[in-house]
C-alpha positions in Angstrom: 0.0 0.0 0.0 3.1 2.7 0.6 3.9 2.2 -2.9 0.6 2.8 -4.4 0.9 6.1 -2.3 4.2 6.8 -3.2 3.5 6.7 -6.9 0.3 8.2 -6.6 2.5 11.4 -5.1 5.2 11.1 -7.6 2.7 11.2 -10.0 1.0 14.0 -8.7 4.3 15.9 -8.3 4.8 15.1 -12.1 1.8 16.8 -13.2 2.1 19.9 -10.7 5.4 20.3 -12.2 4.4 20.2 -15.8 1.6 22.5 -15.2 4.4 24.6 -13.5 6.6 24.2 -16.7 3.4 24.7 -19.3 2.0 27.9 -17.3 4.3 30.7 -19.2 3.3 29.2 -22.6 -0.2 28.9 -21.5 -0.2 32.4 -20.5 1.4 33.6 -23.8 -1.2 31.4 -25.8 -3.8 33.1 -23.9 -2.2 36.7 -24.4 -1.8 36.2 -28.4 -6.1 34.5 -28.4 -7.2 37.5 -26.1 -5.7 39.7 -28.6 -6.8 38.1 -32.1 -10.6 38.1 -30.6 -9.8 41.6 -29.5 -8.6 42.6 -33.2 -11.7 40.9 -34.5 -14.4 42.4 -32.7 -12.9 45.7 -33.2 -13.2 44.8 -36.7 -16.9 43.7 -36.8 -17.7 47.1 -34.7 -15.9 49.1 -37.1 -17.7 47.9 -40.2 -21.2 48.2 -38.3 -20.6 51.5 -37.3 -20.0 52.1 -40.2 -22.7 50.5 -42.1 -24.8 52.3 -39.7 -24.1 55.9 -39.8 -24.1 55.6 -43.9 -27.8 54.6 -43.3 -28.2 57.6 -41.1 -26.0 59.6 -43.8 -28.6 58.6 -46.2 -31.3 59.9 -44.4 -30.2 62.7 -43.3 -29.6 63.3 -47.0 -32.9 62.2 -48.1 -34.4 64.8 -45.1 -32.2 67.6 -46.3 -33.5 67.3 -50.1 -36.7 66.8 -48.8 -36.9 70.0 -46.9 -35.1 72.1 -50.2 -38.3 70.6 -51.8 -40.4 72.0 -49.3 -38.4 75.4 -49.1 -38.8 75.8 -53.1 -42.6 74.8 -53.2 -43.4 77.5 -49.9 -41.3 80.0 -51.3 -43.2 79.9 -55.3 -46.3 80.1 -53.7 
């Protein structure tokens, strides 16, 4: 029964210590995936945005023209 413990601690201490050795590049791996989804959502904002304000560019457009037409047809009359 002591060597079952034994080798159940050994084998514990293994995997604490490769967690130990793997944690840096685990970190860095999580850095470099933090900023790619970062990047990308930053992206997909971007292009909503700006998909967005041309729709609002547009009707502000529209509202401007319409109100000329307004303007011209008050002022002939």
């Amino acid at each position: 029964m002591s060597d079952e413990h034994s080798t159940s601690e050994s084998g514990q201490d293994i995997l604490a210590r490769l967690k130990h050795l793997a944690q840096p590049l685990m970190d860095s791996l999580d850095s470099r995936l933090r900023d790619q989804i970062d990047h990308r959502v930053d992206e997909r904002v971007d292009a909503t945005l700006a998909a967005r304000l041309s729709v609002i560019e547009r009707a502000i457009a529209d509202l401007d023209r319409a109100l000329r037409e307004l303007q011209d047809r008050l002022s002939k009359d």
